[in-house]
N, C-alpha and C positions, 0 to 999 in steps of 0.2 A: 022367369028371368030373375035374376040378382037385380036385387035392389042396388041403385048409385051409390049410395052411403056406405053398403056392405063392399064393394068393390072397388073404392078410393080406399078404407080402411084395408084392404088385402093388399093392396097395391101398393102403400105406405109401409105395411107391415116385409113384404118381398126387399123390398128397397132399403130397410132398416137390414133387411137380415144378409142384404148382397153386400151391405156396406161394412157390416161385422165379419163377412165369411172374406171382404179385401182385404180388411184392417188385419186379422187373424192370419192369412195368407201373407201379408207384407211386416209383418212384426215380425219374424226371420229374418229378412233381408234387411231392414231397419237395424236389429240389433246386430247382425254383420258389418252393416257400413257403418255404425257408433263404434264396435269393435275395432276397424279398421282404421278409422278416427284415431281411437284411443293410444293404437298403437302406433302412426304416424307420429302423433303427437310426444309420443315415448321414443321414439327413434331421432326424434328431432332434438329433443331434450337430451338424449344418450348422447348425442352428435355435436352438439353446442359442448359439453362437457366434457368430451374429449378433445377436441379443438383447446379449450380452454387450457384443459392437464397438459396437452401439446407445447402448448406455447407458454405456460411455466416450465417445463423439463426444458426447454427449448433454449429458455431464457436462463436456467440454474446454468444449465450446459455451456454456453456462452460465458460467464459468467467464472466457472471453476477454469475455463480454457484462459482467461483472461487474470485471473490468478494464478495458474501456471505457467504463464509467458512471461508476466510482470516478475514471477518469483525466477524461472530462468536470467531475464535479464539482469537484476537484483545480482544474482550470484555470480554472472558472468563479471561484471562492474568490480563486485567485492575481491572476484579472482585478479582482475584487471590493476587493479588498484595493490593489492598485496602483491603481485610482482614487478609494480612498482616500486613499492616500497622495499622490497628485497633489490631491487637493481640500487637502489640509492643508498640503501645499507651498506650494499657494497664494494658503492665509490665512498664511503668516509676513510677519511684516513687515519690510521691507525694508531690505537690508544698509546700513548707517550707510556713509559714505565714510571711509577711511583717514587721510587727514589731516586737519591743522589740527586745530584745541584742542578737538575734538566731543566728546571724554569717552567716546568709544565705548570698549568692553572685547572684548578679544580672547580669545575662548574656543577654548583646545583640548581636544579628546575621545580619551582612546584609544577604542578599538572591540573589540568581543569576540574580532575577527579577527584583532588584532596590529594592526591599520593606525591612521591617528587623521583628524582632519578639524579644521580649526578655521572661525572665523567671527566675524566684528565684530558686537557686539549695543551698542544703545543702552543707556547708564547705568540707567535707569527698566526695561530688559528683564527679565524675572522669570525662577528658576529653572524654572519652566513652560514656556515660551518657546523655553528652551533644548534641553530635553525634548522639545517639540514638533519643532523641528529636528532633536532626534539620531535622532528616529524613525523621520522622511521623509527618510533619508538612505540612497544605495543600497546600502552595504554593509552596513546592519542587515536582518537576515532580517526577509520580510513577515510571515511567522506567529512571532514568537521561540518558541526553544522552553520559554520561563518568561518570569516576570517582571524586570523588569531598575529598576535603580534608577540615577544618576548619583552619583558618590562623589568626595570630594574625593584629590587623592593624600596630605596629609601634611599636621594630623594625619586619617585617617580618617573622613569626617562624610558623610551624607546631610544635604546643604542639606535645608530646606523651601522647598515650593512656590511660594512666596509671597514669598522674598527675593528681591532684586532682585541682577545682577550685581557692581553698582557692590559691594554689601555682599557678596557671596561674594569678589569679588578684593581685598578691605579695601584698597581705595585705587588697587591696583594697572593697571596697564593691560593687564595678562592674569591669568586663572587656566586651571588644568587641571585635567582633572577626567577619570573615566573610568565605562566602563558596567559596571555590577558587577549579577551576576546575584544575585537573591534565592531562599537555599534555601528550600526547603518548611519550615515551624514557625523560620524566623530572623524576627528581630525586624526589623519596614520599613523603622526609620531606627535605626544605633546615633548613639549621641553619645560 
């Protein structure tokens, strides 16, 4: 008979070596399911990161469509507006000729630009009139960006509407005048 000591010692040694021949056998399967893992985890990350690109391109897109509608509308306004200003061009009435004794008065405009413009108006032509003209004029911006009022240069006056040139040039055969912008809470006409 085997000795007890020889026989826990084989028994110990069987069990070590069933336990190495598991381990050896499931280390396969192990580095399959870590693989499997790894790539999960890659697929989730690829996935999250697409999402992500998604919804910048998503948002660029949004974004170029929305400065395309804005620049449509923009143009349509700017068309809108210029044939406005062509209808009202159109109702002025027509430049007096330069000579001989017509009483016509010569108005010049500075402009907000630096630049100025002038133009022969009929005696009976109204500070309106004028207005009208300096409106439909190309270097006045289509949309101003305020309100603008016409000002005498010296002394300082907003004519009214309603006088005629003959009386803002008190006699004379020209006045000038300029476009003066109106702050927000100033008063419409000083005197």
């Amino acid at each position: 008979m085997v000795p007890l000591d020889s026989a826990r010692e084989a028994e110990q040694r069987q069990e070590q070596f069933l336990r190495q021949l598991d381990d050896e056998l499931d280390a396969p399967a192990r580095a399959q399911a870590a693989a499997r893992q790894a790539d999960r985890l890659l697929r989730e990350e690829q996935d999250a990161e697409f999402q992500a690109a998604a919804l910048e391109d998503a948002k660029r897109t949004h974004e170029r469509e929305a400065r395309v509608v804005a620049a449509a509308a923009e143009a349509e306004t700017r068309e809108r507006a210029q044939a406005a200003r062509e209808a009202l061009r159109a109702s002025l009435p027509a430049e007096p000729s330069g000579g001989g004794g017509g009483g016509a008065v010569l108005v010049r405009v500075r402009l907000p630009g630096g630049g100025s413009q002038q133009r022969r108006f009929a005696p009976h032509a109204t500070v309106a009139d004028v207005t009208q003209w300096v409106s439909v004029l190309n270097e006045m911006p289509l949309s101003p960006p305020g309100p603008w009022r016409l000002v005498t240069t010296f002394p300082k006056t907003a004519p009214e509407p309603g006088s005629t040139v003959r009386e803002l040039a008190a006699g004379a055969a020209a006045v000038a005048l300029f476009v003066n912008s109106i702050a927000a809470g100033a008063p419409a006409a000083p005197q």
